[in-house]
N, C-alpha and C positions, 0 to 999 in steps of 0.2 A: 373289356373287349367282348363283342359279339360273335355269336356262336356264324361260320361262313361255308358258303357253299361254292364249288367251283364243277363246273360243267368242261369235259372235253369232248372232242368228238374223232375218229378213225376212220379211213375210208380203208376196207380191207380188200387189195385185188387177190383172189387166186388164181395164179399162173399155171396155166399148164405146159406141158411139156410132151414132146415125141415119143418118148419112153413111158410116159404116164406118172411120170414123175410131176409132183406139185409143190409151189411154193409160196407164200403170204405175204406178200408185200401190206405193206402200213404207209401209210401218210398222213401225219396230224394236220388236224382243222384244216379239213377240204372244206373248197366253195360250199356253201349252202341249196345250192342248187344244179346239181352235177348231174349229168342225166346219162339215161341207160345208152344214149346213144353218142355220147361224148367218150364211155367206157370202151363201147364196140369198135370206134373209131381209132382206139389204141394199140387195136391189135394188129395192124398194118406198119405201125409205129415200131412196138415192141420186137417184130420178126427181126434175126440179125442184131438185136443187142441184148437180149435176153437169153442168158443160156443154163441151160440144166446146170446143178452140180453135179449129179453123180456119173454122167457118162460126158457130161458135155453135149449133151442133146439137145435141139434146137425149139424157143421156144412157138408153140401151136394155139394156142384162144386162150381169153379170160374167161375161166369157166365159172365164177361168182365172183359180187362184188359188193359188198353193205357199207354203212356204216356204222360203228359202234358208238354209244355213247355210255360216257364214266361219270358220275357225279362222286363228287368227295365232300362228306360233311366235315366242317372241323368245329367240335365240341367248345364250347369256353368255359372251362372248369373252375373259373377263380369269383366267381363268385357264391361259392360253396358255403352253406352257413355256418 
């Protein structure tokens, strides 16, 4: 067996909130090509179904938004001499 690699990728939104309260939304394997203005276009979206937890505060803009990327190597030990 050969040693394998696996690549993932996150779009991470942070949400903000009335209170100033914030929170991380995740999404695996967004489109490859998402753009800052498909993000901003969310925020019109999001008003009214996003809401705080700690007061129930109404959510206010995506104040950042990346994506992360994870690679994972997997070792193949068995051919050890």
């Amino acid at each position: 067996m050969a040693d394998t690699v696996k690549q993932s990728y996150q779009l991470k939104l942070v949400a903000g909130f009335a209170d100033g309260d914030e929170r991380t939304i995740s999404y695996d394997n967004p489109r490859p090509n998402i753009t800052a203005e498909e993000i901003i276009a969310l925020n019109s979206l999001a008003k009214g179904v996003l809401v705080g937890d700690k007061y129930g505060a109404e959510f206010s803009i995506f104040k950042d938004a990346g994506i992360a990327t994870t690679t994972q190597v997997d070792l193949d030990l068995s051919t050890q001499p």
